[in-house]
N, C-alpha and C positions, 0 to 999 in steps of 0.2 A: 602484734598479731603474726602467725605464722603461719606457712603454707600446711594445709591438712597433710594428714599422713596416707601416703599411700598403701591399697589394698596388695595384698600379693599380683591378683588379678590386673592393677594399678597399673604397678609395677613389670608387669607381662606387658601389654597393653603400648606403655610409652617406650619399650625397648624390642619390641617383636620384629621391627620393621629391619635390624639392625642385623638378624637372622639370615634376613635374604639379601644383605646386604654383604656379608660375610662366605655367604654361599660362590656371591661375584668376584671378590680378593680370595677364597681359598681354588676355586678353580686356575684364576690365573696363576697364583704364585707354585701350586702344583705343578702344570700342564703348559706353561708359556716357554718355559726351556724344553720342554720336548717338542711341541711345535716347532720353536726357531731349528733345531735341533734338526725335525724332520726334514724343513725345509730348506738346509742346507748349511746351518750355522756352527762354525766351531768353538768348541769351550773358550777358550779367549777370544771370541766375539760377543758371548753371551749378555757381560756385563753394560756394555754401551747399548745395544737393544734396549736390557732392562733400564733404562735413562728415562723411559717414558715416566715412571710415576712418580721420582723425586721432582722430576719439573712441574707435571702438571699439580702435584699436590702444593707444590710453594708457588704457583702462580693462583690455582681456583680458591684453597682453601682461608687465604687470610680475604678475598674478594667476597667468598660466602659467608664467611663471619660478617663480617662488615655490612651486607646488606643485609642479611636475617635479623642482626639485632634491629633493622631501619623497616622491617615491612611488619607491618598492621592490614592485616583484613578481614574480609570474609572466612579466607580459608586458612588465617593464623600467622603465625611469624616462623616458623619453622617449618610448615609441612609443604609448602609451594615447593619447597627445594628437596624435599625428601621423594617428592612425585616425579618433578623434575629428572635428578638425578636418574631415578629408578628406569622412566622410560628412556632414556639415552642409553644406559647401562645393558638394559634387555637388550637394543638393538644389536649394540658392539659383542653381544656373547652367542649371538645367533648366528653374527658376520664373520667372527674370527675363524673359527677352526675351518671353516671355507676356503679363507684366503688362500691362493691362487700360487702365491710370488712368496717372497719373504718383506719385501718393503711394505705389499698390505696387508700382514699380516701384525708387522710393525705400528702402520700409521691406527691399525686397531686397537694395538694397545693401547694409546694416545688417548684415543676417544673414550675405552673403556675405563681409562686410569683416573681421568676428568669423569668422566659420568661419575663415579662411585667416591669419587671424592666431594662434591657438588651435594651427594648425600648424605655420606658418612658425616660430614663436619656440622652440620646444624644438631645430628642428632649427639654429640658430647653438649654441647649446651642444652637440648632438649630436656637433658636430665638431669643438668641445674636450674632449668627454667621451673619442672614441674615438682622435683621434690624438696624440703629443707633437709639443714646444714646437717643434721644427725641420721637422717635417711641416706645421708650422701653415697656411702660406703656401697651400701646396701643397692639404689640407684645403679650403680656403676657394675657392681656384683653380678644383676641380673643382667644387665647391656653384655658383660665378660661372658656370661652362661650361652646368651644366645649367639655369641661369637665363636664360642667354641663350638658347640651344635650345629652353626653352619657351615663350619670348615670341614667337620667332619663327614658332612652331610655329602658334599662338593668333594674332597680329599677320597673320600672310597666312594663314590659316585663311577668310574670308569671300573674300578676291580670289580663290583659287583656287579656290573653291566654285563662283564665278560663271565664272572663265573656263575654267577646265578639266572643269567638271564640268555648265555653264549653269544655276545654281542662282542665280536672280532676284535682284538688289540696291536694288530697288527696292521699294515697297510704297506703295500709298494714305497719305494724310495719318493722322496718326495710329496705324500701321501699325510696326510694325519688320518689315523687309524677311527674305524668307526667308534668303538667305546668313547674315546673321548668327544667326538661331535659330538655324540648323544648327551652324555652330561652337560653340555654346553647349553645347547635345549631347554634339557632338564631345570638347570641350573637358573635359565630366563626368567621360566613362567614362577619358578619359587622366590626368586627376588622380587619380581615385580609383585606377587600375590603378600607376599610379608611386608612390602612397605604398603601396599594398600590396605593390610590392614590396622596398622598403626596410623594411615590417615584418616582411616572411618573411626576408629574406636578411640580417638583422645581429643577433648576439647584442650585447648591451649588457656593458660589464663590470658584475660585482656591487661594493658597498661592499664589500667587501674586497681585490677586486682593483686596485681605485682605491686605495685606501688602500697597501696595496702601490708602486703606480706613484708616487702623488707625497708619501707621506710624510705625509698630514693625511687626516683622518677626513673621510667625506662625511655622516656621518650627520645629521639635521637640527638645525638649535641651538635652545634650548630659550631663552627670554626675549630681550629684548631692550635697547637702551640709548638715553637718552634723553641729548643732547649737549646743551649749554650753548646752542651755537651755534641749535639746533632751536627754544629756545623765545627768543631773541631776536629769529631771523629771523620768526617766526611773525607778528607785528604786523605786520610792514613786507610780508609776502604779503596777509595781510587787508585793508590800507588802501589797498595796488595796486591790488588788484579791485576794492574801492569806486570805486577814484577812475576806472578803466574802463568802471566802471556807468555816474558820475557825469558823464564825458563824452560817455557815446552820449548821455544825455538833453541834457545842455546844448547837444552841437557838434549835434547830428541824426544821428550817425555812422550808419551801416551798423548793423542791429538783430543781425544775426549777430556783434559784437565782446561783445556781454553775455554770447554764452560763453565770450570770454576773460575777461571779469572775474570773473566765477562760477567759472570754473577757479583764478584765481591768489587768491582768495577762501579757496576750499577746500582748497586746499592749506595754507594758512595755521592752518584750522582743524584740517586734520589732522594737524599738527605740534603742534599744543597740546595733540588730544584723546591724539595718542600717546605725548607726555610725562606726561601724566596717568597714561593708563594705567600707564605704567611705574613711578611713583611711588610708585603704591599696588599693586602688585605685580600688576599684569594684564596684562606685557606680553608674554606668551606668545600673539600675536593676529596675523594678517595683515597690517593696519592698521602696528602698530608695529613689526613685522620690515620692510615695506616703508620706513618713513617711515626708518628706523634707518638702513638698507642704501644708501638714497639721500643719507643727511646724512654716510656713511661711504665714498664711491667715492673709489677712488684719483685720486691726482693724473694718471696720463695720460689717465685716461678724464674726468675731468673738463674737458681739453682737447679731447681727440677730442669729446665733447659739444656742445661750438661750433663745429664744422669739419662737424657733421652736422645740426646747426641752420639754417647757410649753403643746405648742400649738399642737403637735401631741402626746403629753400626752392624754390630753380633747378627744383626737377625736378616738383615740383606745380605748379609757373606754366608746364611745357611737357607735362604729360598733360590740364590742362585747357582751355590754350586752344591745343594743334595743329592739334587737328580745325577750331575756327570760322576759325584764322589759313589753314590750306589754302586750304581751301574756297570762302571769300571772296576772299584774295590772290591763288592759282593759278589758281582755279578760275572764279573770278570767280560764285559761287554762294550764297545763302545760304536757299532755298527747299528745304527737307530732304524735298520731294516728290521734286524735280527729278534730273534724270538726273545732270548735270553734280554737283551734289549728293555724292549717292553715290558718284559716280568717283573725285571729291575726297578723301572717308572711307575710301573702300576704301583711294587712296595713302597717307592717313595707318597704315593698316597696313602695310602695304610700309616705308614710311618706319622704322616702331617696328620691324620685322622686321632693319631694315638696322644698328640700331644696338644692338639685342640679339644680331645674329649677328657684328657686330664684337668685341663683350662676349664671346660665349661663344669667339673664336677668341682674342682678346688674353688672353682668362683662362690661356691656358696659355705663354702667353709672362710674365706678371708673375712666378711667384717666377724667374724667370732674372734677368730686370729688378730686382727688389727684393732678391736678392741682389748686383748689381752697384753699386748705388748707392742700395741700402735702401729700407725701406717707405716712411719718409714720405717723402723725396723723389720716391718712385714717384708717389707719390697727389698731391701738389703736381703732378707734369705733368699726370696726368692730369686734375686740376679744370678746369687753365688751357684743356686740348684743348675740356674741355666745356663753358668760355665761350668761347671760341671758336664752337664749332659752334652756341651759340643766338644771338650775336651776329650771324653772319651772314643769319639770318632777314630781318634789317633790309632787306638789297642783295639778297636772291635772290627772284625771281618765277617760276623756271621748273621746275618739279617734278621733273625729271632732275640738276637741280643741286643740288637740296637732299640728295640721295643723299652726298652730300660734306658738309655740317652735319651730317649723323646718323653718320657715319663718325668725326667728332671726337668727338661725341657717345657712342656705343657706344666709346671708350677711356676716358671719364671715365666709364662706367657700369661696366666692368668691373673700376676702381680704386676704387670708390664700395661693391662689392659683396665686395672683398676684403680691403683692404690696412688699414680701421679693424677688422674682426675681426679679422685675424692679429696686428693688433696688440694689440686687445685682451685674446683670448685667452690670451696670455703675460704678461701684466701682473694676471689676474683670480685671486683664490680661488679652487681648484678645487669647493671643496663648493656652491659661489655661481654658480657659473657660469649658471644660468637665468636665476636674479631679476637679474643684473647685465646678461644680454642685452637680459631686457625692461625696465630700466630706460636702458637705454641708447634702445631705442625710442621712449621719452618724444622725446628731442631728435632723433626723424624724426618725429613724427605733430604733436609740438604746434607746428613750422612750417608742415606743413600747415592745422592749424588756425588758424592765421592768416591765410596765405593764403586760407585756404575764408572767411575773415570778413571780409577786408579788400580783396582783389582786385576782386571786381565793382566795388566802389564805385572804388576808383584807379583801374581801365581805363575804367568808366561817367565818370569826371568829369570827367579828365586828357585822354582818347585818345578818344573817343568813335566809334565805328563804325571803330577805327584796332587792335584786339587786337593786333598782332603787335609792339607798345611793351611787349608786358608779355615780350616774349621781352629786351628790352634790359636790362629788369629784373632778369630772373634771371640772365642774363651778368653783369652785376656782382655780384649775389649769390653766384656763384660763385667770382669773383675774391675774394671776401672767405673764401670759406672755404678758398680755398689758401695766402692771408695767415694764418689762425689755424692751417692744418693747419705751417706753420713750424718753431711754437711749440712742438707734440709734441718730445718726446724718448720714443726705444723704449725700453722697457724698464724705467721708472722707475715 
């Protein structure tokens, strides 16, 4: 027996919420460097700011996997956290562009990065929960379309304010300019309005109806197992991060890499504490279902892991430094009082608008595409488009041209947003499908987190007063993840 086919309508329906959820990450990742920016922060501090979301999304999102797959109720197994999510998220977008200081403006990111992570992560399983294996593409396709449409929405949300509507872009030193509060606003009530509507309009199927569709119990599994491999590896993670520690102090590195070592430290420990547990019979716990789950993924997600390690490498070296690279290169600008300034910022939304609305139109062109010549090969073009498009930053100074860089750009974003879920989703445990989403997010946020650690310091040392080197960066970064995206085989 298999899950019915979803209607267009269906298909709308289970992914609409994902819309305003997209509206929240495209405001921030637009408009967060111009805020810190406004409120006093230099290009080489930018990166450690942005440290908020690679943490909270590797601390929330394998936590939200893990208990979505575990709640049955009244109001479903995925949309408590989609509501959730939503209202924290509203708050933080209402509260930021207020802030006062630059540390609270900071600790908002934090909240805001958690709220939207809390809901973004249930909904990639939402739509292996609701469609089958041949719908997959298709599922994912539409979740891409209204990702693009919300970025764009949110992305020229501040330019339109100003020119269409003459709602100021500028503000005193210190200041974040009207246009952008308002979009923040804006940006609230459409988030929270779009995932309410995907919790009124979708019944969830019940554990039994699942159980029906694909033949395996969804219900939660009770202990967990402690691998051979888990408590070998465990050393060789603790003495990483030692030895990570042990070089920021020796070489002087960047003081933001102690959280990588402290991360690959912990993890170390957490694989020992969680063999323990299970040893002595306690490993009915968070902790050891997560550690278990991770020391247990299948082999193609274990490749797709590195081809998304590459690939939101590339893409956190171009939300953090587009804005300084405009504005300075095009603009010839870097006084975030200034007119030119602004002009500058606002293009970079224009710009992010141009290659989320290439994203949400290609999304519905790829399952034709990855039907004719399959997923991964879909996703291989598409990476190579979108080195391409950052690699060009190098040769383009003229702000109408770069319309053409985000155009390449928005086809490796809407293969980046689909074609590693379709795939995974066919290869994943159905009763698993949460905690495997948000562990898979692990290898999107903990690139980031390196980049948030390591970037100032290589663009400060290497490039100095030269940002737009760190775009040639991530071009290559990319080309390496269409190299290991290769390697994938479907299905296995």
């Amino acid at each position: 027996m298999t899950k019915p086919r979803q209607s267009h309508m269906g298909l709308w329906n289970i992914s609409f919420g994902f819309f305003g959820i997209q509206i929240g990450f495209a405001l921030q990742n637009a408009n967060v460097s111009r805020i810190f920016q406004s409120l006093g922060t230099s290009i080489d501090d930018l990166p450690i700011l942005w440290i908020a979301g690679p943490l909270t999304g590797l601390l929330v999102q394998p936590l939200i996997g893990h208990f979505s797959d575990r709640t049955w109720g009244r109001f479903g197994r995925r949309r408590p956290y989609f509501l959730l999510g939503a209202v924290l998220a509203t708050l933080a977008l209402v509260g930021m562009p207020n802030a006062p200081v630059l540390w609270v403006a900071a600790v908002l990111l934090w909240v805001l990065d958690a709220s939207l992570n809390i809901s973004m992560e249930p909904f990639r399983a939402f739509v292996g929960d609701m469609v089958d294996d041949d719908q997959s593409t298709a599922g994912y396709a539409f979740q891409t379309a209204f990702i693009g449409a919300g970025a764009v929405v949110a992305s020229l949300a501040p330019t339109l304010l100003t020119e269409v509507f003459g709602v100021g872009n500028v503000a005193a030193a210190g200041e974040i300019p009207p246009s952008v509060r308002l979009a923040f606003y804006l940006g609230a009530a459409a988030l929270l309005g779009a995932v309410l509507w995907t919790v009124l309009s979708v019944k969830e199927y019940s554990p039994e109806q699942l159980r029906a569709f694909d033949g395996e119990s969804h219900e939660p599994q009770r202990g967990a197992v402690a691998t051979p491999a888990m408590v070998r590896q465990a050393p060789l993670w603790i003495v990483a991060g030692l030895a990570v520690i042990g070089a920021v102090l020796g070489l002087g590195l960047d003081k933001p890499v102690y959280i990588l070592g402290a991360m690959l430290a912990a993890f170390g420990l957490a694989q020992l504490a969680s063999a323990r547990l299970v040893a002595t019979g306690h490993g009915d716990n968070v902790l050891c279902h997560i550690v278990a789950d991770l020391a247990a993924m299948p082999a193609t997600m274990r490749k797709l892991c590195l081809v998304q390690f590459f690939t939101w490498s590339a893409l956190f070296i171009m939300w953090i430094y587009t804005t300084p690279i405009v504005t300075a290169r095009v603009f010839g600008a870097t006084d975030t009082a200034s007119q030119a300034y602004n002009d500058g910022a606002d293009w970079v939304g224009v710009l992010f608008a141009v290659y989320s609305g290439v994203a949400a139109l290609y999304a519905f062109v790829l399952p034709r595409v990855a039907k004719a010549i399959g997923r991964r090969n879909t996703h291989v073009i598409g990476l190579l488009a979108g080195a391409a498009g950052f690699a060009s930053f190098l040769f383009i100074r003229d702000a109408q041209a770069l319309i053409g860089s985000m155009v390449l750009i928005g086809i490796a974003w809407a293969s980046i947003l689909t074609m590693p879920y379709a795939i995974l989703a066919t290869t994943l445990p159905p009763a698993k499908l949460g905690i495997y989403m948000g562990l898979f997010n692990i290898f999107i946020v903990l690139p980031q987190l390196i980049v948030s650690s390591v970037m100032g310091e290589v663009v400060g040392s290497l490039f100095p007063d030269q940002p737009v080197y760190a775009m040639a960066i991530a071009a290559g970064v990319l080309v390496l993840a269409a190299g290991a995206m290769v390697r994938v085989k479907e299905g296995v």
